[in-house]
Short mmCIF file of the C-alpha atoms (twelve columns), coordinates in Angstrom:
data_MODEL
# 
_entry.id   MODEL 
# 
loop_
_atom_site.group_PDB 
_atom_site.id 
_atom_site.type_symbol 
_atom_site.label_atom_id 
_atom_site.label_alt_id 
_atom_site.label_comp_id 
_atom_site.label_asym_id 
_atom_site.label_seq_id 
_atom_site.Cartn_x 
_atom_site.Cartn_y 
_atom_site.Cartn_z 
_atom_site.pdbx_PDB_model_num 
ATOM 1  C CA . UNK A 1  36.440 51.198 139.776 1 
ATOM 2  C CA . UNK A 2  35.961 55.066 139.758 1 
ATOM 3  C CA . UNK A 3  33.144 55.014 142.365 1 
ATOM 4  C CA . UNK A 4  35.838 52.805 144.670 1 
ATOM 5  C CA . UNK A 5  38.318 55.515 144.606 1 
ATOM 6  C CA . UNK A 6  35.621 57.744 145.367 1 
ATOM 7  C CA . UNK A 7  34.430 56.055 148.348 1 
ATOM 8  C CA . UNK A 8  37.817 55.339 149.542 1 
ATOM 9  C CA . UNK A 9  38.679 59.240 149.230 1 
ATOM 10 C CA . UNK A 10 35.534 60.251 151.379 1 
ATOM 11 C CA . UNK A 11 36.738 57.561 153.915 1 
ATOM 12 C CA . UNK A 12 40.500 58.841 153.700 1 
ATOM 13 C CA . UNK A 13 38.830 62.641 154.116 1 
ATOM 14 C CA . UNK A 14 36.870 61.794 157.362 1 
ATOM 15 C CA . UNK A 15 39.890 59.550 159.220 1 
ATOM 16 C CA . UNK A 16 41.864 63.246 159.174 1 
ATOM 17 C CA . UNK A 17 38.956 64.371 161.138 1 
ATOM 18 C CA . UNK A 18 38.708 62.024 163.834 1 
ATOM 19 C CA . UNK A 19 37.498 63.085 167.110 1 
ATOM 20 C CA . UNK A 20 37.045 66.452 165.722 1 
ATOM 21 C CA . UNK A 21 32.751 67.864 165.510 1 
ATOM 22 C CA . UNK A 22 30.532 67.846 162.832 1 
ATOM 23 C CA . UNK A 23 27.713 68.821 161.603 1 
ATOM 24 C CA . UNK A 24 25.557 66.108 159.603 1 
ATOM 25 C CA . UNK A 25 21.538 66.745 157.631 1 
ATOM 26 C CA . UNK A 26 20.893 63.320 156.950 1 
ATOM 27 C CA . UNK A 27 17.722 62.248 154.399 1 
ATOM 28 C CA . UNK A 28 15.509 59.612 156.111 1 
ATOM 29 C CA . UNK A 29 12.967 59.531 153.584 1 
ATOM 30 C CA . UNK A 30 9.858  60.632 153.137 1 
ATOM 31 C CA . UNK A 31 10.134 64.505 154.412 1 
ATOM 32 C CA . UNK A 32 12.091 62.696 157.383 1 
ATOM 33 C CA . UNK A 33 15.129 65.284 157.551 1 
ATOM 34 C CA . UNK A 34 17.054 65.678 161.043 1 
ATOM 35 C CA . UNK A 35 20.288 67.947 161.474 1 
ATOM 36 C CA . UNK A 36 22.644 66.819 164.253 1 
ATOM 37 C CA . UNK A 37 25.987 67.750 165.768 1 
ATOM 38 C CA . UNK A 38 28.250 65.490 167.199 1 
ATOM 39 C CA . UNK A 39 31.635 63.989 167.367 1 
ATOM 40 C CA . UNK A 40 33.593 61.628 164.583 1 
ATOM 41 C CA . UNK A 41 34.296 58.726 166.508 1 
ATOM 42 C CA . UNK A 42 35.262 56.004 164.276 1 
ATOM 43 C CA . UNK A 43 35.864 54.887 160.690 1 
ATOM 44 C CA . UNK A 44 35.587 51.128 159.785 1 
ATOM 45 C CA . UNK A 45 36.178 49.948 155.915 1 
ATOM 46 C CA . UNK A 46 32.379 50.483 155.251 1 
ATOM 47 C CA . UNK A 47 30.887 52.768 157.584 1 
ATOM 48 C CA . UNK A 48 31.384 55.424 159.650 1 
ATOM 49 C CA . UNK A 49 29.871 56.488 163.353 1 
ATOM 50 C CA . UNK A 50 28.933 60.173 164.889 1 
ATOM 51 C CA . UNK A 51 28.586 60.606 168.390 1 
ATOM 52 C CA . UNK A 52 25.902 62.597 168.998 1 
ATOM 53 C CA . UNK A 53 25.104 63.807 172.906 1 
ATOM 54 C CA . UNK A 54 21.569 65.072 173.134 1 
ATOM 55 C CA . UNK A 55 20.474 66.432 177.134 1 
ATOM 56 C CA . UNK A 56 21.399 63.522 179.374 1 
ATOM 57 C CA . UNK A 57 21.782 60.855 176.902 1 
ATOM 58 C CA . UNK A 58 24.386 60.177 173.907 1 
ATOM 59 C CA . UNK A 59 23.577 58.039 170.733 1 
ATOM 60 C CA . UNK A 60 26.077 56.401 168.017 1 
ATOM 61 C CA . UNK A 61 24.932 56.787 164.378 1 
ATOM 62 C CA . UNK A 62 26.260 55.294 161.765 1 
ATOM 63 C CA . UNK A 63 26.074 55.927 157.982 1 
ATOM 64 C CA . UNK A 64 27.751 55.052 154.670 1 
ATOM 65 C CA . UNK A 65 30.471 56.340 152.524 1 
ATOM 66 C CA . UNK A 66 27.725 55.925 149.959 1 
ATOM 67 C CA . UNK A 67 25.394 57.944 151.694 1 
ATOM 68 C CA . UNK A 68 28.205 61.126 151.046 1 
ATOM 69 C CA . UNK A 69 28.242 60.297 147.841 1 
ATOM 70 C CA . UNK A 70 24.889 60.353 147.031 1 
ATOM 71 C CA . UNK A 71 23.894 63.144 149.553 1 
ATOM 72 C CA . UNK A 72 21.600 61.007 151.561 1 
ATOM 73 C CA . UNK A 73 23.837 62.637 154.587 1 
ATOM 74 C CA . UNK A 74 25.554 66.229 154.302 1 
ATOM 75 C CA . UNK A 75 28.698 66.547 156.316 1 
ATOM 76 C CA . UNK A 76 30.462 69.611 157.378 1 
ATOM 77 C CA . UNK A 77 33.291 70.643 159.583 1 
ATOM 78 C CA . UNK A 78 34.528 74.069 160.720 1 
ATOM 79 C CA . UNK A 79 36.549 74.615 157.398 1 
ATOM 80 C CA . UNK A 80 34.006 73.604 154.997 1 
ATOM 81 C CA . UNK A 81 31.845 71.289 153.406 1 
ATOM 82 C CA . UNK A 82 33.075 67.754 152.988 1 
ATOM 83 C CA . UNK A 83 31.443 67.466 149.582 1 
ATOM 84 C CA . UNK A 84 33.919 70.962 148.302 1 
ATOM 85 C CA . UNK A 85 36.853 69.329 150.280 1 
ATOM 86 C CA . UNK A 86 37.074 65.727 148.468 1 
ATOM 87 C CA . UNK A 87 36.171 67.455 144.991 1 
ATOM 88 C CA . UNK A 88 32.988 65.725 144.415 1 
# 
């Protein structure tokens, strides 16, 4: 039950962020690393999705609040890192 208030925490953390930017390093596996900026654009009970505009094109990605949790994606927003902010 602890790692369900923990997830739900992250999720509550990111909806007061909406629409703001952010900086993700996600983990893709082997040595597979990328670091994007992009926009918040949704939160749905499971997932989450960054905008990302790139040149002439734009791309959705999505991740999990599990990912956060286990630092397969790093978040961070103009006041901090989301990881210091939720207490994890």
């Amino acid at each position: 039950m602890v790692a369900k208030d923990v997830l739900f925490e992250i999720r509550k953390k990111l909806e007061s962020h909406l629409g703001q930017t952010i900086k993700l390093k996600a983990n893709r596996g082997r040595r597979k690393t990328y670091e994007k900026e992009g926009i918040l654009e949704s939160t749905y009970p499971s997932i989450f999705i960054v905008r990302v505009d790139e040149n002439s094109y734009f791309q959705r990605l999505s991740f999990t609040y599990a990912d956060v949790l286990t630092e397969t994606v790093e978040l961070s927003f103009d006041e901090g890192d989301l990881r210091r902010t939720v207490g994890l």
